[in-house]
PAPA-887374 format. One record per residue (C-alpha): x, y, z. Coordinates in steps of 0.02 Angstrom, whole numbers, plus 50000, padded with zeros to 5 digits. Example, Ala and Ser with C-alpha at 12.3 -4.5 7.8 and 13.67 -1.06 7.14 Angstrom:
506154977550390/506844994750357/
//
This chain:
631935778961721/632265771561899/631485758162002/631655760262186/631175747362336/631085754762486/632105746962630/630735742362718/629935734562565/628235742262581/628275754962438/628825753062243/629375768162152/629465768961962/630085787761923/630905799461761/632125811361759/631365827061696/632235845061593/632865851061737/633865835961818/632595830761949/631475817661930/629365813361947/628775800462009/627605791961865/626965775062001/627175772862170/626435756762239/626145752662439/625915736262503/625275732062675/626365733762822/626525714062840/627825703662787/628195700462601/628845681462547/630175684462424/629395671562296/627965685762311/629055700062294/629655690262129/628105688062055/627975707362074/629545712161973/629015701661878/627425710661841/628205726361844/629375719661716/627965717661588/627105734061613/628785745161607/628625744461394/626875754961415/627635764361559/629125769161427/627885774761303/626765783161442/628505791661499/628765799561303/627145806161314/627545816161457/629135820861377/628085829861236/627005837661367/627555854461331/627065853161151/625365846361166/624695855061301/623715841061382/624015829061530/624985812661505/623615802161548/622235812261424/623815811361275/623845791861338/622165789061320/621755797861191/623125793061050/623375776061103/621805769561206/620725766661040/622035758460942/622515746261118/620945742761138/620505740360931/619485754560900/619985764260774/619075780560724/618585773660512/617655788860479/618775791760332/618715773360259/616735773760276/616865787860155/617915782360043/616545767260026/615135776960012/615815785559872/616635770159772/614615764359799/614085779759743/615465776959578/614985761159540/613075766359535/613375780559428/614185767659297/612795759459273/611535771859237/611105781159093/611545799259067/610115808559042/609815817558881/610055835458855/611155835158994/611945853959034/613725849759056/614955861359132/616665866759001/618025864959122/618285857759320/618435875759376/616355876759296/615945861559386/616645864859563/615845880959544/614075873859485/614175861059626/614315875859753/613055886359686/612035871359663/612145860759823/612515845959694/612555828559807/613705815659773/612935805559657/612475821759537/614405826559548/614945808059490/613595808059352/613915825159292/615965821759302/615515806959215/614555813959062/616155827459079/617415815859050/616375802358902/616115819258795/618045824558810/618595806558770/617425806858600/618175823458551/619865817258573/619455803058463/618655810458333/619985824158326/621385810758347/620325801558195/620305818558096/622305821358101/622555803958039/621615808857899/622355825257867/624235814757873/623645801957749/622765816057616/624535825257652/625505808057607/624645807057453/624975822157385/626335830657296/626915847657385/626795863157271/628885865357274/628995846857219/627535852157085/628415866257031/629915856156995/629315845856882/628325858156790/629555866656756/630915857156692/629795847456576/629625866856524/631485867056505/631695850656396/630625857456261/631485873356249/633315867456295/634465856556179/635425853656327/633925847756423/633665835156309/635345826356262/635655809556280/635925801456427/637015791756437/638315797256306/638125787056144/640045781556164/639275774656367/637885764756316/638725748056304/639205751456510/637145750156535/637245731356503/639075728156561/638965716756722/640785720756800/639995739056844/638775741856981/636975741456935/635705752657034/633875752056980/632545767057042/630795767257004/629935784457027/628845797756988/629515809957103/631275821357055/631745829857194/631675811057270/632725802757159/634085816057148/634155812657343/634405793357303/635775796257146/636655809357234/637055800857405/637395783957315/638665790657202/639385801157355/639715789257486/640345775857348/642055773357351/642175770157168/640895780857095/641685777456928/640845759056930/639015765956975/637805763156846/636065770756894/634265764156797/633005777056824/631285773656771/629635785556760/628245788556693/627695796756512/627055811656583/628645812956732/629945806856613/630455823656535/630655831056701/631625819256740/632725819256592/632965836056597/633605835256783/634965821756763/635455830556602/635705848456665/636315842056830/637985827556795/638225814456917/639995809556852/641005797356849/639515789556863/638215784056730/636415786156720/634895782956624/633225789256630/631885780156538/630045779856543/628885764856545/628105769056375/630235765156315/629985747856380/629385738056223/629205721056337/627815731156448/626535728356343/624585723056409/624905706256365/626445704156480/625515713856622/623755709056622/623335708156792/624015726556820/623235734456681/621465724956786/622115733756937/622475749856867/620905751756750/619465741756876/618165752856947/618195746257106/619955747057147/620125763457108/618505769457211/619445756757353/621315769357327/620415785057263/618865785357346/617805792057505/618895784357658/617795787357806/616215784357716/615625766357783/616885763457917/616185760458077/617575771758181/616835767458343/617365749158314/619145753158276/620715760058362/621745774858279/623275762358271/622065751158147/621345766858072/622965772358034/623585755257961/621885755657831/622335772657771/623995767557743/623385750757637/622135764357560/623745773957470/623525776757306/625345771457230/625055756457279/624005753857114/625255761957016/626375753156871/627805761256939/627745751257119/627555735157021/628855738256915/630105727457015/629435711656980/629705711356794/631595717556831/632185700556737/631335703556589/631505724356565/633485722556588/633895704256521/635565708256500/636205709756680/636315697756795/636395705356994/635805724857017/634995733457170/633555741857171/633225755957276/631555763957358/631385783057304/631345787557494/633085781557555/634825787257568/636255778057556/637675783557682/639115770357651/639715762957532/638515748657427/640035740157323/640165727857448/638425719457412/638785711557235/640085702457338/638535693457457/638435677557403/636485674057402/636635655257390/635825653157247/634325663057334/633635679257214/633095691257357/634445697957464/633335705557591/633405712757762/632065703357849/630875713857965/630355700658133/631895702058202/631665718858306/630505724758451/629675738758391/628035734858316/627925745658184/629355740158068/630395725258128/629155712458210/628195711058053/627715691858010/626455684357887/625055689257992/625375707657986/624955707357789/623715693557757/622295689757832/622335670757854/620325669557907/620335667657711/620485649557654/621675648957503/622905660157642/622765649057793/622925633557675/624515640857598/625395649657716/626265649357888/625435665757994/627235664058086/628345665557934/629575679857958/629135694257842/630605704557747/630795723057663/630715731357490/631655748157478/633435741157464/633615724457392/634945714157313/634175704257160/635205689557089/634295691056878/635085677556816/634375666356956/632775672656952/632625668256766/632585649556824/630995652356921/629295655956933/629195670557020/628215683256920/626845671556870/626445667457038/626545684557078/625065686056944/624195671956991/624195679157182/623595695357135/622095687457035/621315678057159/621545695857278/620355701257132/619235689757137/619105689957324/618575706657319/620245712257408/619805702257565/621645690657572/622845707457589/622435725957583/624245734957589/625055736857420/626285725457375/627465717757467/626115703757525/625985693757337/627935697957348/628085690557505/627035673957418/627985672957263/629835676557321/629345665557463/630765651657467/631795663157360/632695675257483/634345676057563/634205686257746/635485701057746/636295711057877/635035722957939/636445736157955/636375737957778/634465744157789/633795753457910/631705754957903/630455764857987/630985783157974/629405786957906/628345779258063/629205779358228/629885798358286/630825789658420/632065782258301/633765779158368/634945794658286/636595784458348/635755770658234/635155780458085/637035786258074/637635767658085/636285761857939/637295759257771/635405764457681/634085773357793/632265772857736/630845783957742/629505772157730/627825776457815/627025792157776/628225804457843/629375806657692/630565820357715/630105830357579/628385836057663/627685844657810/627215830857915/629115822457911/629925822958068/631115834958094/632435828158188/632565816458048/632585826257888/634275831257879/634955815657853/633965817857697/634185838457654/636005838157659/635975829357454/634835842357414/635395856057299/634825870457352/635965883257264/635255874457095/634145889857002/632335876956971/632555870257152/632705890257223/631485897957101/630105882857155/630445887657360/630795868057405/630745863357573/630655883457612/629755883157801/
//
């Protein structure tokens, strides 16, 4: 761009060099033939000065000339002269508007009834065509479209949670199978049958320098799981002693397993709760009222849907009743840890185990955890940031609108796992600890179940409370039954991984990435587990 004065000072030139090296004159400005002041020829420049930005601009429009098609001074006018002067086309905007009016009107209204609705978008676009809809039909029949889809995603969504928690209740036919039929085998096998331990072993069942692991469980294929990866990642299996208790009509099953299938060096007994002369009615009261009351068992046994108001609740809290709603949580068997004092009152310091974990390292090292004169070595479980399994606290179990719990308890307390525990017996003998267990689960009773639905770790949680000694939550690693975006580089860290939830590994709805941690301690060349198909996809 050049600005030219013309030696007589009576023209101004502004001109541009064009494609082919000449150059067009874009202003030329003539003054009168009269002389100019300089102090006016000043003020000029500086005029000129001013305008050349919008002569640049006017200049790059005649640049793209060749593109456009139109003259410089149209292109000027027509791209910039609105938005100079502020008048911008907001044709657009105005329609956006009208229909966010149109939106919020449709919100508002009622859909009619009887309503035709269309099955897909493609339907819809297609209706509109045919139909000339107007705006205001579209939104309401989109709408209408989009409430139905969003109640058949819920009540399907509401439907697989129930499917998973029937499925988590029930025993798969391999597992079945199993036990069928070696309680077949220990009536018609001497071998099935013979004692366990050795008679010349028995005085190891009470001897304290050996390692004493305690299982409580119904299910076979579970505890072989538990017994065999114990014993194999120990590093002195000879010093394992393993408890196993059923019930009467699982404990020849079991027998016959651990019989016909040696876990040596290390020692185990299998005994059912009908061998345990202390677990009598009189010593367990409150469960035989818990087991036997009409109520409680229509609560774990019956109709789950029937009442519930689903339209008031989210699947998370759905899910969370079901899982309250199991029936083993009723069962002598899950209770069984609390009398562990009195069943083995010869040992002082065992652990007991969950039937759904495996141990991957060795477990010598906790008898060596000093529990400070605590009972409970536990892992506690409001330490993590998940919000399934470790940021649990008082409030997660107990509902504390209930007077006798807000009165006694701290909502904020930190909450803390069963499945792998370190239990100091000789310790707990000093305390109180089972009869305030009892005393917590009466007054559930009488409160109709309204201070704590979920099994029970909450009068646990009450009547160890003061009582436990927080362990290294490497040792125990939770939530392998819940979350399916569990940390693998984690789960092989974990010292004991559990299943808890309602994914176990042994059924369908376990998550696969996560079962073989599990399947690799099961036998699979052994004949009963082959002739009952287990785990067979």
């Amino acid at each position: 761009m050049q600005l030219h004065i013309s030696p007589s000072m009576r023209s101004i030139t502004i001109s541009s060099s064009n494609s082919n090296g000449g150059f067009i004159d874009l202003m030329k400005i003539k003054v009168a033939a009269r002389h100019i002041s300089y102090r006016t020829l000043f003020h000029t420049i500086l005029i000129l000065a001013f305008l050349l930005p919008f002569v640049f601009i006017l200049t790059a429009l005649v640049t793209l000339e060749g593109v456009n098609n139109c003259s410089s001074f149209d292109c000027l006018g027509r791209r910039l002269g609105p938005r100079l002067l502020g008048r911008v086309d907001d044709s657009g905007q105005r329609l956006v508007k009208d229909f966010h009016k149109i939106l919020n009107q449709v919100n508002t209204e009622e859909i009619p009834n009887g309503l035709k609705l269309p099955e897909s978008f493609s339907q819809l676009v297609a209706e509109m065509k045919s139909n000339q809809y107007d705006a205001k039909t579209f939104a309401l029949t989109l709408r209408a479209m989009m409430e139905k889809f969003e109640r058949e995603i819920r009540e399907s969504k509401f439907a697989e949670l129930m499917n998973k928690h029937f499925t988590a209740s029930s025993i798969p036919k391999g597992i079945h199978c199993l036990s069928l039929r070696l309680t077949d085998e220990y009536s018609s096998n001497a071998h099935a049958r013979r004692q366990l331990p050795a008679p010349e072993l028995l005085p190891l069942l009470s001897d304290n320098s050996y390692h004493h692991f305690i299982l409580s469980t119904d299910n076979i294929l579970a505890a072989s799981v538990v017994v065999t990866s114990t014993v194999a990642s120990s590093l002195r299996p000879e010093k394992i002693v393993f408890h196993v208790i059923t019930d009467k009509k699982t404990y020849a099953g079991m027998h016959s397993w651990f019989a016909l299938n040696s876990v040596s060096p290390a020692i185990i007994e299998v005994k059912g709760v009908h061998q345990f002369e202390w677990l009598t009615r009189e010593n367990v009261p409150v469960l035989e009222a818990v087991e036997s009351h009409n109520s409680i068992r229509n609560y774990y046994h019956g109709n789950h849907v029937a009442g519930a108001n689903l339209s008031d609740t989210t699947p998370r809290m759905f899910a969370s009743k079901l899982q309250a709603r199991s029936p083993k949580y009723i069962s002598l068997l899950n209770h069984l840890r609390i009398y562990l004092p009195e069943l083995f009152p010869n040992l002082d310091k065992v652990v007991f185990l969950d039937d759904d974990v495996v141990i991957q390292r060795d477990l010598s090292p906790l008898w060596d955890i000093d529990l400070k004169g605590k009972v409970n070595g536990a892992v506690e479980t409001c330490r993590g940031e998940d919000e399934w399994v470790m940021s649990k606290r008082f409030k997660n179990y107990f509902n504390f609108s209930h007077p006798l719990i807000a009165n006694n308890l701290d909502s904020e307390e930190c909450a803390w796992a069963y499945g792998m525990n370190v239990f100091d017996l000789h310790a707990w003998r000093k305390t109180s600890i089972r009869e305030t267990y009892h005393s917590w689960l009466r007054e559930n009773l009488k409160s109709n179940l309204t201070m704590w639905k979920l099994g029970t770790l909450p009068p646990a949680l009450i009547a160890f409370k003061g009582h436990v000694h927080a362990i290294d939550p490497e040792w125990h690693m939770l939530g392998l039954g819940y979350q399916n975006k569990t940390d693998i580089e984690s789960v092989k860290r974990a010292a004991v991984i559990h299943y808890n939830g309602q994914s176990k590994p042994w059924l369908p709805i376990g998550f696969e990435h996560l079962r073989p941690f599990w399947t690799k301690y099961v036998n699979y060349s052994n004949d009963f587990v082959r002739n009952c198909h287990i785990m067979e996809t």
